[in-house]
C-alpha positions in Angstrom: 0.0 0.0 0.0 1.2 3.8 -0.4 2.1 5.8 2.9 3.2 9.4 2.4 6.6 10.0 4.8 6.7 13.5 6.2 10.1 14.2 6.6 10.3 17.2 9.4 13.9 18.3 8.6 13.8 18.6 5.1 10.1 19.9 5.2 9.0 17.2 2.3 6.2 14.4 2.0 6.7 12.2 -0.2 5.2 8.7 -1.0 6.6 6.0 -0.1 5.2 1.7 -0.4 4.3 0.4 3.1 4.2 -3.7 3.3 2.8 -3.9 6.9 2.5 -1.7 10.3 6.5 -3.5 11.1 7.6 -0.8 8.3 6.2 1.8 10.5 9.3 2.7 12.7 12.0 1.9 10.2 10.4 4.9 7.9 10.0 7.2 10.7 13.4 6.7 12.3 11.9 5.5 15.5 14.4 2.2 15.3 13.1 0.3 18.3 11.0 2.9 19.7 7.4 2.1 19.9 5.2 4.6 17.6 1.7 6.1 18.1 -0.9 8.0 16.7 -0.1 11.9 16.2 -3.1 13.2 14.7 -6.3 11.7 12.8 -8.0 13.7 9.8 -11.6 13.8 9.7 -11.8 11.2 6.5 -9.7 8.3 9.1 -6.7 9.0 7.8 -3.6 8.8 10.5 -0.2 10.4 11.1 1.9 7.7 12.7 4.9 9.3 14.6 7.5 8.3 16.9 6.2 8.2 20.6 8.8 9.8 21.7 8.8 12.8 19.1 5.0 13.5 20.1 5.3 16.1 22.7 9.5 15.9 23.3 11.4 18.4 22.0 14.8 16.7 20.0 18.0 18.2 18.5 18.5 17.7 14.6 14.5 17.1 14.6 12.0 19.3 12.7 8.4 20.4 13.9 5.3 19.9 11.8 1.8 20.5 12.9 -1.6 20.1 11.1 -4.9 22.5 12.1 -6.6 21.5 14.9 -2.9 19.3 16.3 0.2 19.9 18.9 3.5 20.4 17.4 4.9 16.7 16.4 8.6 16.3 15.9 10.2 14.2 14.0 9.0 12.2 11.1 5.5 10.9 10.2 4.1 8.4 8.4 0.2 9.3 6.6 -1.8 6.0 5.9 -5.5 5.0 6.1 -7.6 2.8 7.8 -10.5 0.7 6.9 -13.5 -0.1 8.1 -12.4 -2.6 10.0 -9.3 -1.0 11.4 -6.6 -2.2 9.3 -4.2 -0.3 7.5 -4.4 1.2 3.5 -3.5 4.1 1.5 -4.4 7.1 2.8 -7.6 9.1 1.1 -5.8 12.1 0.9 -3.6 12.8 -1.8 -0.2 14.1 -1.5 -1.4 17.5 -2.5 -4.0 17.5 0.4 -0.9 16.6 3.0 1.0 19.8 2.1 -2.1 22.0 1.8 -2.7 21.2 5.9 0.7 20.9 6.9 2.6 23.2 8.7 6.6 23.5 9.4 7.2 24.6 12.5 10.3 26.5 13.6 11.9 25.0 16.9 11.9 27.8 19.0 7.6 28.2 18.0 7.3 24.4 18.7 8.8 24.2 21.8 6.8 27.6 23.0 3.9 26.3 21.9 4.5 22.9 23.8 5.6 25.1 27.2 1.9 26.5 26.8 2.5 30.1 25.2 0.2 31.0 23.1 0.8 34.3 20.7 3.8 34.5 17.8 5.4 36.5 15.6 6.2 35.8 12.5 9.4 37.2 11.0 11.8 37.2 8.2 14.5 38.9 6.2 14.2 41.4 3.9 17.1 41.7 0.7 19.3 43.5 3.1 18.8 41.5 6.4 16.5 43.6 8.4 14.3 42.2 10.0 10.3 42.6 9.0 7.3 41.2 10.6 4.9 39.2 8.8 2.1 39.1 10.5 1.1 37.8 14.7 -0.2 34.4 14.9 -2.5 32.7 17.8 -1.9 29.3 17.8 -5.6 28.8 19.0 -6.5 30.6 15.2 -4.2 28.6 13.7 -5.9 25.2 15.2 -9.0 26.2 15.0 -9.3 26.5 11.1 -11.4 24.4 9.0 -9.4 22.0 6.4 -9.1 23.2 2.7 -11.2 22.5 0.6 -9.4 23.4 -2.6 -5.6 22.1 -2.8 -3.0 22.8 -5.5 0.4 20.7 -6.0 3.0 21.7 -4.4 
C-alpha cells in the first residue's frame, strides 16, 4: 500500500510503499521505539509518529503540525484505515498533505509545547533587516477548517 513519509527536517512528504505496520518505525526513524498515533484527519486518515517525538522536543529534529494538532517532531508516516481497522492508502492525496501541513520552527514548537500561546512571524528582507509578517494565535491557527481546494506543491 502507499504511505506518504513527512520528513520534518527537510520539510518534504513524499510517497513511499508500506508492506505492513512493522515498516512503520523503520520509515519514521523511530528504530526500536514504539510509535503512536499523532493526529487523525476527519476522513480516518492517520499520522503515525514516533512516541517519543510526540510532545519531546529533540535536537536535529523538525516540527510539523496540522490545524486542529500539537506540534509533532520528528518524522510521520500518513496512511489509512478501513472499516475494519486495518491499515491502507491514505484518502488524501499528497497535495491535500501539504495544503494542511505546517513546518514549525523549533523555537515556535517548543513555545507552543511550554503552553505560550501568541507568535510572531518574521523574516528577512534583501538587506537582512528584520520585518514582521504578521502575529499568529496558535488557538486561530488550530481552529481552522481543512481546505477544501488544494494545488500541487
Amino acid at each position: 500500500m502507499r504511505g506518504y513519509l513527512i520528513n520534518s527536517v527537510t520539510c518534504t512528504v513524499t510517497a513511499v510503499e508500506v508492506t505492513t505496520w512493522r515498516d512503520i518505525c523503520p520509515l519514521i526513524g523511530a528504530g526500536d521505539s514504539p510509535f503512536t498515533v499523532g493526529f487523525t484527519f476527519s476522513n480516518g486518515d492517520t499520522v503515525y509518529v514516533d512516541d517519543e517525538g510526540y510532545c519531546k522536543p529533540r535536537d536535529g529534529k523538525g516540527y510539523f503540525c496540522f490545524m486542529r494538532s500539537q506540534p509533532l517532531c520528528g518524522n510521520g508516516l500518513v496512511l489509512g484505515t478501513d472499516t475494519e481497522g486495518k491499515m491502507t492508502s491514505p484518502r488524501l492525496a499528497l497535495a491535500d498533505i501539504y495544503a494542511r501541513i505546517f513546518w514549525l520552527a523549533k523555537d515556535v514548537a517548543e513555545a507552543q509545547l511550554r503552553g505560550q500561546n501568541a507568535f510572531t512571524v518574521s523574516t528577512l528582507d534583501e538587506q537582512g533587516n528584520q520585518i514582521t509578517l504578521h502575529a499568529v494565535l496558535w488557538d486561530e491557527l488550530l481552529n481552522q477548517s481543512e481546505p477544501t481546494n488544494t494545488k500541487e506543491p
